[in-house]
N, C-alpha and C positions, 0 to 999 in steps of 0.2 A: 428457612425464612431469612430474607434479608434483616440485616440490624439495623436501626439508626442512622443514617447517614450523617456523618459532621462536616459542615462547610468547613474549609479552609480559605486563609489568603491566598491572592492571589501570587505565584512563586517569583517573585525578582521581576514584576515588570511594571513600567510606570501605567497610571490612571492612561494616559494618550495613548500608549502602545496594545494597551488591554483594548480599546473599542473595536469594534468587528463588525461586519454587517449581516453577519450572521443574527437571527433575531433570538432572545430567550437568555435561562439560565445556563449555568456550565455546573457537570458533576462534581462532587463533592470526592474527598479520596484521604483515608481508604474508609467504606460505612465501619467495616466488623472494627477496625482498632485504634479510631481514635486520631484528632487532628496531628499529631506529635509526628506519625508515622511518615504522613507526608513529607515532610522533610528529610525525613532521613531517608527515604526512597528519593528524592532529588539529589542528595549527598550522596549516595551510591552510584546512582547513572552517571553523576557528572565525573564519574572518575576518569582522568581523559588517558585514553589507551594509547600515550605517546610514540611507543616504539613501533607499533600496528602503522599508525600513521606515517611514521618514518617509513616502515617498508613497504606500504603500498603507492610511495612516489621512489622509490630506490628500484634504478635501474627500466629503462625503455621497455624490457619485455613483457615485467609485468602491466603495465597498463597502455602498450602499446597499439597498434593497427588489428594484430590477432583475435587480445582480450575483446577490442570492442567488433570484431566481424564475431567471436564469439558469444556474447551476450546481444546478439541482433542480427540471430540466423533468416535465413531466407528461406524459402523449400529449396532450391537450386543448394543452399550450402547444406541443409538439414539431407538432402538425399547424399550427399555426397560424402557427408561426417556417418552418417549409414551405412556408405559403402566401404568405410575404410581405409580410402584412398587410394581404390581402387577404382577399374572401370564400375561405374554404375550397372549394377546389377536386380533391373526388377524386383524378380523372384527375390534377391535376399533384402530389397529393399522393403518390398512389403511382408514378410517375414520378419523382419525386426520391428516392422510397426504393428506386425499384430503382436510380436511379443510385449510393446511395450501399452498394449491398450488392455494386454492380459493383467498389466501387472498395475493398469491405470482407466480401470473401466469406465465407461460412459454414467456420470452421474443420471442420467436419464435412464438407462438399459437398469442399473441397479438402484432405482429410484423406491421398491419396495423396503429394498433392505435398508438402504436409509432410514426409513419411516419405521422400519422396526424397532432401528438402534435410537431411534428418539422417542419412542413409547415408555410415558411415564417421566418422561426428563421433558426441561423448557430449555427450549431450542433461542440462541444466543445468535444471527445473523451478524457476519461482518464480510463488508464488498470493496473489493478496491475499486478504481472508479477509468481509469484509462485502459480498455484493451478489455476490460470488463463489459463497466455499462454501457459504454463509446466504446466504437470501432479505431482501431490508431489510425491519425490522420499525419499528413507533411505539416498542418497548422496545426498546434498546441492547441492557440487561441479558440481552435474550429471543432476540438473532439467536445460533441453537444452526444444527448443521450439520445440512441440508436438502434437498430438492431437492423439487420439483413431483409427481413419478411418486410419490413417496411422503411421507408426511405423519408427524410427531410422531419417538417413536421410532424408530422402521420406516428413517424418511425419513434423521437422524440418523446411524445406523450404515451407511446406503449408504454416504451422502457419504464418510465416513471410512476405512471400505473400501477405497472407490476410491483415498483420500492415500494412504493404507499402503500400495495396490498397485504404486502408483507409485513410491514412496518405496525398494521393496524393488530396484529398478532404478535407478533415477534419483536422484544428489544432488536431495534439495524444501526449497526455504525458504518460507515465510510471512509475507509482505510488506506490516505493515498498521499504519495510522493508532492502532493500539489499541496501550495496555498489552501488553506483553509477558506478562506474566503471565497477565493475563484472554485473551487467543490461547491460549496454550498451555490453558486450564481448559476454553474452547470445544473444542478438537481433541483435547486427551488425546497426543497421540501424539509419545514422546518422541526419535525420529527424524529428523526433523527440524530445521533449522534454523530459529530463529525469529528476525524482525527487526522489533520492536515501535516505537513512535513513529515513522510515515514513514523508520522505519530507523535511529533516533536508538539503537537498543536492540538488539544484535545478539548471540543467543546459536547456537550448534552443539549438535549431538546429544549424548543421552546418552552412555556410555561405552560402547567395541566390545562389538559380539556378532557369534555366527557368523551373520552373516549379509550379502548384498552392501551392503546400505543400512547397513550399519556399516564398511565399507573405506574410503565418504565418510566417515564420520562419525572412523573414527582419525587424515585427514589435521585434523581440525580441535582439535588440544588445542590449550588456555591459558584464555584469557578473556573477561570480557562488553565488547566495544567500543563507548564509548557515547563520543562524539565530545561531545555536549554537557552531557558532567555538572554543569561551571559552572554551568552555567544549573537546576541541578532548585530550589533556594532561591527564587529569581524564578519560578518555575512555580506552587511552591506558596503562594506569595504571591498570584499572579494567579487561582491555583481559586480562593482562598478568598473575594478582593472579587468574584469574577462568579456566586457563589452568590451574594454577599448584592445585588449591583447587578440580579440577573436573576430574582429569590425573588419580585416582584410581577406577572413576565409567566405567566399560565397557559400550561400546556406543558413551558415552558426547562426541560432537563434538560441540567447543567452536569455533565461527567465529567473527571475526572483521568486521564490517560494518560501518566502521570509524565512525559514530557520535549515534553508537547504539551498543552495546554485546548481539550477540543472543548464546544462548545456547540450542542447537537441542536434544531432547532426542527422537526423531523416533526409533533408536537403542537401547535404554537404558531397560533392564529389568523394569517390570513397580513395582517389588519388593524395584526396586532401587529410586524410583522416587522420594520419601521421603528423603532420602539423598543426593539426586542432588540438592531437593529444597532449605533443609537446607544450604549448602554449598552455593547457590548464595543467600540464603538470610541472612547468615552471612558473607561474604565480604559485601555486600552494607550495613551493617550495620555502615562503616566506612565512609560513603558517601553517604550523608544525602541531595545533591544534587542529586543523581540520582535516578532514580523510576525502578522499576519494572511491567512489563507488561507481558501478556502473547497471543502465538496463538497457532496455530494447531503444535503439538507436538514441541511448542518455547518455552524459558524463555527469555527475552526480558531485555535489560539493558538500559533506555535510558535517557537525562536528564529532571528532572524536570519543562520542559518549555513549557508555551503555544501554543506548536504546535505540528498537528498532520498531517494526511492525508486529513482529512476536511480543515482544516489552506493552505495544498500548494493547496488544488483544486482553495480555492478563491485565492491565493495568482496569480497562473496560470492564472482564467480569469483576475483578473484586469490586469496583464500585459499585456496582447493581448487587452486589452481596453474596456472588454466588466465585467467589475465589476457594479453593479444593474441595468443590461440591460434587459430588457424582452424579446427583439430580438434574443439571445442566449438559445442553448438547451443545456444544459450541459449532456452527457450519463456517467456513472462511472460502470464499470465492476469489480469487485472483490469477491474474495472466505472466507477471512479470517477477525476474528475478528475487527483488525485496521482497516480495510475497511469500519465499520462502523461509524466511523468518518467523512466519505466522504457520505456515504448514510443522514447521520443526516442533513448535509449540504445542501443536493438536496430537500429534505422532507420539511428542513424550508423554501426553496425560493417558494413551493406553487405547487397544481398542475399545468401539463405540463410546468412547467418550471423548472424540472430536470428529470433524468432517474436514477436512483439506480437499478443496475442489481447483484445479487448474484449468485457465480457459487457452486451449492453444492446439492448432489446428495441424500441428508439427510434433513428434517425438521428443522428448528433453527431460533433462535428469531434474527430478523434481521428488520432494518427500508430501507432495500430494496425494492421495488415498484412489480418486477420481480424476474424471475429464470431462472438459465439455469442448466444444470444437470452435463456439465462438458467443459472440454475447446475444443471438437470436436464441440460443438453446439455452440461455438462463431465462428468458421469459418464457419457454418451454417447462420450465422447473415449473416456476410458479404456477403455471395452469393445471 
């Protein structure tokens, strides 16, 4: 049983910057140990991993043309990273792909055993939200909630559907690279827990209602814990130079994700890619506090601090009460890179006592458990 939950202050950010439009209260942290704790868990993430930082802008190769054809494979480059670098060979091609679905089976095909490994344990949902519940699109602005079986609107209100059905069961958080805000404007659905910036931005559901997806939502009163508010000043410093450093590459669509700079190159000539790279890796040469990271056609700006989407999964369960509980199933759905931060997490608490599911239609080294091929076959779960 959960304990008490203690509200806390809100951590380092003014009344202005705290409002959201996001509607409701924000979880409390941590319930089992007391407000005190909370800060000393900000005190520890903010430890800034300076020499990391330094080496992930040292030197062109690492974060060059390569790393980003490499974190935003193609099928054309995913058959060919198969083949070895050899001629494409079918036969070994599909050969390594069924070794790699041996080793990362269909959360569908093993949808039983799931359901075993959470018998008797409460099942803990968290979804990321791009390549998941949305299809990836060339527009940022444009990944609306989706699936395959159904297109536009139609397709839209599935998806959502299916959160909400979820949601009316099971504590759901949304676990994603983006704005908190613009998450929430995508899903609508004020039920849920949202954890925006790679987790940097973590809000709880609206206020109780009768309903069970509101019994989670009353363990989580207080407020928004944002681990790196320090850092929103330098954030928006760093949007503002990699607009005007990236305004001559055709494509670079530079977005603000208040506690992260992503910079999208889906558009970009991949001629150009080189010069995109260089250019954000000469601003953060100036700022030695933030790192650079990368995903599926991203350049990633965020700061240097120990936390990631693994960081807010546990940070998540211990607020609902259930931190080194074996009674809890935690399930993690995600497509991309950062994702695996949250899969590492599941992996170390041991069998069946997490779920790491990846949505991806391509072979890739992943500490995911399962597979699902795309975000039509997560509204398949749900049915």
């Amino acid at each position: 049983m959960a304990k008490p939950s203690v509200a806390v202050p809100e951590v380092g950010v003014p009344a202005a910057q705290a409002s959201c439009t996001c509607p409701g209260t924000l979880l409390a942290y941590p319930p089992p140990r007391g407000a005190g704790v909370a800060a000393a868990v900000r005190r520890k993430c903010l430890q800034v991993e300076l020499g990391a930082g330094a080496g992930l802008l040292g030197g062109a190769g690492a974060w060059g043309v390569e790393s980003m054809r490499a974190s935003s494979p193609t099928h054309a480059r995913a058959a060919a990273a198969l083949a070895a670098g050899g001629g494409v060979d079918v036969d070994v091609d599909e050969e390594r792909a069924a070794s790699w679905m041996a080793r990362h089976p269909s959360a569908l095909g093993r949808f039983e055993r799931i359901v075993a490994a959470a018998e008797g344990k409460r099942i803990v949902m968290f979804l990321d939200y791009d390549g998941t519940l949305s299809p990836i699109v060339d527009d940022p602005d444009a990944a609306f909630m989706s699936e395959t079986a159904f297109v536009g609107l139609a397709g839209e209100k599935q998806m959502r559907m299916a959160v909400r059905s979820v949601a009316k069961h099971f504590p759901t958080a949304i676990v994603s690279g983006r704005c908190r805000d613009k998450v929430f404007e995508f899903v609508k659905l004020a039920e849920l827990y949202y954890a925006g910036s790679h987790g940097m931005d973590i809000k709880g559901p609206a206020a109780a209602k009768a309903s069970s997806s509101s019994r989670h939502a009353a363990k989580a009163k207080g407020v928004v814990f944002q681990p790196a508010s320090e850092f929103l000043p330098m954030i928006e410093e760093v949007h503002e130079r990699l607009v005007q450093t990236t305004r001559c590459i055709p494509g670079a669509k530079v977005e603000n994700n208040r506690f992260c700079v992503s910079v999208h190159f889906r558009r970009v000539d991949e001629k150009m890619w080189g010069e995109l790279s260089e250019s954000v890796r000469g601003v953060l040469r100036g700022y030695p506090k933030l790192r650079l990271t990368h995903g599926r056609m991203v350049l990633e700006v965020r700061p240097s601090i120990k936390w990631d989407k693994g960081k807010a999964l546990e940070f998540l369960l211990e607020s609902l009460g259930f931190a080194d509980c074996s009674s809890v199933l935690p399930v993690y759905i995600g497509d991309d890179r950062t994702d695996e931060d949250a899969f590492k997490v599941l992996r170390r608490r041991g069998q069946d006592q997490g779920v790491g599911i990846l949505v991806s239609k391509h072979p890739k080294e992943t500490s995911a458990s399962y597979s699902l091929q795309g975000p039509a076959e997560l509204v398949d779960v749900r049915r």
